[in-house]
NUVONU-221589 format. One record per residue: residue number from 1; residue in one letter; x, y, z of N, C-alpha, C in turn. Coordinates in nm, 4 decimals, always signed. Example, Ala and Ser with C-alpha at 12.3 -4.5 7.8 and 13.67 -1.06 7.14 Angstrom:
<rodos>
  resi  resn      n.px      n.py      n.pz     ca.px     ca.py     ca.pz      c.px      c.py      c.pz
     1     A   +1.3190   -0.5690   +0.7800   +1.2300   -0.4500   +0.7800   +1.3200   -0.3300   +0.7800
     2     S   +1.2850   -0.2250   +0.7080   +1.3670   -0.1060   +0.7140   +1.2900   +0.0030   +0.7870
</rodos>
This chain:
<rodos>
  resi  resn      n.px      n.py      n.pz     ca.px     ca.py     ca.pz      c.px      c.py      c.pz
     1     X  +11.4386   +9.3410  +13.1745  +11.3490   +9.3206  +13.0654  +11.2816   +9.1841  +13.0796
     2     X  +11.1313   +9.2081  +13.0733  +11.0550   +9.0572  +13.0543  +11.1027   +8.9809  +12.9576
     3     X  +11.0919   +8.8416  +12.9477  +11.1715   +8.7622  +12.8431  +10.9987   +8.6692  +12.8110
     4     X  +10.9822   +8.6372  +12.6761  +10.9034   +8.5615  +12.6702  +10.9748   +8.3935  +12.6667
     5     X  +10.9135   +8.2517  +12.6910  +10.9700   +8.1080  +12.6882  +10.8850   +8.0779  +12.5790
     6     X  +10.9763   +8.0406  +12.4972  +10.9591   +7.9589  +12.3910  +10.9403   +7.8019  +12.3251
     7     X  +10.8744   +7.7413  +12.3136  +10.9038   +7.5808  +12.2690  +10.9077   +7.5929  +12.1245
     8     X  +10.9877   +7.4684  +12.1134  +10.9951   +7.4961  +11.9471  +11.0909   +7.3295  +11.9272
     9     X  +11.1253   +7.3450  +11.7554  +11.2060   +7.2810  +11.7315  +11.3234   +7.3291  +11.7138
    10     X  +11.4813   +7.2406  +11.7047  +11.5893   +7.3174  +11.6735  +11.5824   +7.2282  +11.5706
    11     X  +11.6575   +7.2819  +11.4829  +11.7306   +7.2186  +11.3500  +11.8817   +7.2092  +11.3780
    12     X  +11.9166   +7.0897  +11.4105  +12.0560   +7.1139  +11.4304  +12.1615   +7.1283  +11.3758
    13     X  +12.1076   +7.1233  +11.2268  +12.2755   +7.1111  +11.1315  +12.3100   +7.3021  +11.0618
    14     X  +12.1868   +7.3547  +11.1416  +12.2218   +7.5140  +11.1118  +12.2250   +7.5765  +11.2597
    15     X  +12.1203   +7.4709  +11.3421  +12.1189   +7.5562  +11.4693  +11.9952   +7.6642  +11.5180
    16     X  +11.9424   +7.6744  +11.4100  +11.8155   +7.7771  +11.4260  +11.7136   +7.7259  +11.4952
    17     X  +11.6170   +7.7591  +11.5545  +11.4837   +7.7672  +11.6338  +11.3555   +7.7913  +11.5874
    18     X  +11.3200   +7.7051  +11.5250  +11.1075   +7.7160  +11.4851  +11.0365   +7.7329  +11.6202
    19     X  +11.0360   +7.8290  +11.6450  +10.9106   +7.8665  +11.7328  +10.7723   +7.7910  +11.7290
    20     X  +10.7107   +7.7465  +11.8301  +10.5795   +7.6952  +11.7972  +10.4900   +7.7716  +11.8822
    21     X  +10.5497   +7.7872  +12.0134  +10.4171   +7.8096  +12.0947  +10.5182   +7.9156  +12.2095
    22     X  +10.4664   +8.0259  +12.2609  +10.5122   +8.1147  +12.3667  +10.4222   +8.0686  +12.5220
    23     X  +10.5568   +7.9768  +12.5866  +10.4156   +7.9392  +12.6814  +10.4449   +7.9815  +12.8231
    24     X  +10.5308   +8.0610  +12.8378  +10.5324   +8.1653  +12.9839  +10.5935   +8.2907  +12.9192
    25     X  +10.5574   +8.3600  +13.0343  +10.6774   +8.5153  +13.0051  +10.7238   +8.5028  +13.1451
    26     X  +10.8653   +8.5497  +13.1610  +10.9682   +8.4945  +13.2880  +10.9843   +8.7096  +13.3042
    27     X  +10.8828   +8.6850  +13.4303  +10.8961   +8.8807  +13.4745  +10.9985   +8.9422  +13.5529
    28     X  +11.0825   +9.0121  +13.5124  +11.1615   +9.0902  +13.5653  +11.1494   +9.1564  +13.6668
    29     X  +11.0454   +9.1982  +13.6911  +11.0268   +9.2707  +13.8672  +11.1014   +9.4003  +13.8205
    30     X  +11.0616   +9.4550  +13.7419  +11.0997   +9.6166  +13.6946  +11.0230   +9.6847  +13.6531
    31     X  +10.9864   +9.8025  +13.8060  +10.9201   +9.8698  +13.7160  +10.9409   +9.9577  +13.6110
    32     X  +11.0725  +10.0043  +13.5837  +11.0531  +10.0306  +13.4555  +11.0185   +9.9979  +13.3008
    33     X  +10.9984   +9.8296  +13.3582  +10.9706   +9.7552  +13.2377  +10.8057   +9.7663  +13.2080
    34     X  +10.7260   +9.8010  +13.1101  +10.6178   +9.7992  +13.0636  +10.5457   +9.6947  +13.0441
    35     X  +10.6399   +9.5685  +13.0623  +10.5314   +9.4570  +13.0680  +10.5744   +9.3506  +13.1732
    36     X  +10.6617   +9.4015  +13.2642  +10.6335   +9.3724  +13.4471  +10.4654   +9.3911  +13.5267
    37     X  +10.4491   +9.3035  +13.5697  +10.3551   +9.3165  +13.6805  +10.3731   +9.4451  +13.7854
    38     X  +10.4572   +9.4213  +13.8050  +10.5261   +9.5606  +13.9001  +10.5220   +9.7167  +13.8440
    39     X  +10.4900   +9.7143  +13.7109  +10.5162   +9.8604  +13.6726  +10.3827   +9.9465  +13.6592
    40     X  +10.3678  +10.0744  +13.7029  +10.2473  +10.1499  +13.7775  +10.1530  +10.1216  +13.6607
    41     X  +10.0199  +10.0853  +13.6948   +9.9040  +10.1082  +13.6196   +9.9130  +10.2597  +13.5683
    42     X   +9.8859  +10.2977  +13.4286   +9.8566  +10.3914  +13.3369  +10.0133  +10.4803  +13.3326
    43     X  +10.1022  +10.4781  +13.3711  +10.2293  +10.5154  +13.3429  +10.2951  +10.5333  +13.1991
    44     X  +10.2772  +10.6700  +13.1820  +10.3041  +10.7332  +13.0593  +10.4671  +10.7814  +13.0166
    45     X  +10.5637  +10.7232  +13.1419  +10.6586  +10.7899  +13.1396  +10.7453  +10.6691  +13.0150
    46     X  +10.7272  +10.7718  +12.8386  +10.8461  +10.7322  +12.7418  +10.9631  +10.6385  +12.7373
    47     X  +11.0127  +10.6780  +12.8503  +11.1481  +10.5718  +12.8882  +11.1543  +10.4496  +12.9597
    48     X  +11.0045  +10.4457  +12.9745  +11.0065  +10.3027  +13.0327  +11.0246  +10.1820  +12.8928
    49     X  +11.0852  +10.0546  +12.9306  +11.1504   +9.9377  +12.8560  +10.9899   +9.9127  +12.7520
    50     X  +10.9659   +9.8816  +12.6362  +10.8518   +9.8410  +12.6066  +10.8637   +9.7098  +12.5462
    51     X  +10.9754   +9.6691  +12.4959  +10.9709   +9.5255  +12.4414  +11.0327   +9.4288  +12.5320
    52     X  +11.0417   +9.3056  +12.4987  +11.1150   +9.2232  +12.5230  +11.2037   +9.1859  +12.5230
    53     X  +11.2632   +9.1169  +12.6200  +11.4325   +9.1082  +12.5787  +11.4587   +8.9499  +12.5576
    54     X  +11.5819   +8.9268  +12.5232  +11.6142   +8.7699  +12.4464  +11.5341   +8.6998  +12.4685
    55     X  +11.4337   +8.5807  +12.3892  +11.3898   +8.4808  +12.4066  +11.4536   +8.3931  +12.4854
    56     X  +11.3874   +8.3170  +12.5656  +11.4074   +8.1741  +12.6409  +11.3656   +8.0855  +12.5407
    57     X  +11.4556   +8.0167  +12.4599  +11.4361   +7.9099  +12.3982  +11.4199   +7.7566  +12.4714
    58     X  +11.3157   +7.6741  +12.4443  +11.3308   +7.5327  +12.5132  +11.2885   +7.4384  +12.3735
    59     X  +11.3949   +7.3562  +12.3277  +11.3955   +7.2256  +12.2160  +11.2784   +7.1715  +12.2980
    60     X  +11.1765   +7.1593  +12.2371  +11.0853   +7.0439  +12.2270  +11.0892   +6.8921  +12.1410
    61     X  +11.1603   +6.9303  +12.0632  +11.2233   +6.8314  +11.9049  +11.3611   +6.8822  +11.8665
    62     X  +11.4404   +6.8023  +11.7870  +11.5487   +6.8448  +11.7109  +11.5445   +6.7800  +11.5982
    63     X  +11.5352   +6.8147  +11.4721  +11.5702   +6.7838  +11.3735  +11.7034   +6.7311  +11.3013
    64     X  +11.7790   +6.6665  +11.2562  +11.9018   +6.7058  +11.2049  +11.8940   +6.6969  +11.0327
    65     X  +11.8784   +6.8298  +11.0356  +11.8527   +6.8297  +10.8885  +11.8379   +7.0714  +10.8935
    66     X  +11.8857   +7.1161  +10.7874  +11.8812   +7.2568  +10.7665  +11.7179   +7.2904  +10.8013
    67     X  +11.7605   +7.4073  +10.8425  +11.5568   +7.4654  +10.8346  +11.5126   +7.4844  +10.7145
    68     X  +11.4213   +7.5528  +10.7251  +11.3416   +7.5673  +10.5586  +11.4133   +7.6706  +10.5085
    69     X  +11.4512   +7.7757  +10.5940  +11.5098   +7.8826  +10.5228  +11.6150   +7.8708  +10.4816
    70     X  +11.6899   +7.7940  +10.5700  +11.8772   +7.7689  +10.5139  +11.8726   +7.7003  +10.3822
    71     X  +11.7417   +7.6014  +10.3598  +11.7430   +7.4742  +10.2643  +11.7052   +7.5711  +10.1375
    72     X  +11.6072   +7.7005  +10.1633  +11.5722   +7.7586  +10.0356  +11.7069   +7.8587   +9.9780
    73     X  +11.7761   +7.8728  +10.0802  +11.9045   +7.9709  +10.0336  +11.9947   +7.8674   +9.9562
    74     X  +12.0324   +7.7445  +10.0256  +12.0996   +7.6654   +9.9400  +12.0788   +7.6101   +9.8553
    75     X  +11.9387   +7.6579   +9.8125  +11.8588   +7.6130   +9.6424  +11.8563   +7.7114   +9.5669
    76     X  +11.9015   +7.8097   +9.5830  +11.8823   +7.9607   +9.5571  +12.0271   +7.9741   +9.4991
    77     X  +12.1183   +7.9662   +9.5847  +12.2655   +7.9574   +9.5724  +12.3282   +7.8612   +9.4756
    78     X  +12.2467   +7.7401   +9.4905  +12.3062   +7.6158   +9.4073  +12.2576   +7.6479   +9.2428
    79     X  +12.1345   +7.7429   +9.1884  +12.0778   +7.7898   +9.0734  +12.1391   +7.8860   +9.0207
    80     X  +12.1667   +8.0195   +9.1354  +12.2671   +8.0999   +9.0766  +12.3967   +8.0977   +9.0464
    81     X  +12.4539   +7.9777   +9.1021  +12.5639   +7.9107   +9.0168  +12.6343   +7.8511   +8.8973
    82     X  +12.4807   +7.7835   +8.8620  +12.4613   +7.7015   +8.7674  +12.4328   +7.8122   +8.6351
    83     X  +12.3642   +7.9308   +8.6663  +12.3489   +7.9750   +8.5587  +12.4521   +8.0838   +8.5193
    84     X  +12.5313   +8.0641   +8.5621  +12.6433   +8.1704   +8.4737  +12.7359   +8.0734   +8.4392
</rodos>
């Protein structure tokens, strides 16, 4: 499976990955994969791979601090506490 490379930031105190920019795809050399170079022009055959497989993540930055999403759950969490 083709993998797309990723840059981004990590947030390190959750660990998650902000994507910024997709700046290679790393090709598998399969043709059964649908988005190999290698796999036949106009090839209709169903079972060939069509997505991608795991991201290549690369830290461009690290934060140490929660992402936005962890920070809105633990504002979310810290309210529904409070109100019962």
């Amino acid at each position: 499976m083709c993998q797309q490379i990723a840059e981004g930031t990590r947030w390190t105190r959750c660990n998650h990955f902000q994507r910024h920019l997709v700046v290679a795809i790393l090709d598998c050399n399969n043709p059964r994969c649908s988005r190999s170079y290698v796999h036949p022009t106009g090839c209709r055959d169903r079972s060939c791979i069509q997505n991608f497989g795991p991201e290549i993540q690369r830290d461009i930055d690290s934060v140490n601090e929660f992402c936005f999403a962890c920070r809105a759950a633990q504002e979310r969490a810290a309210r529904g506490s409070t109100l019962r």
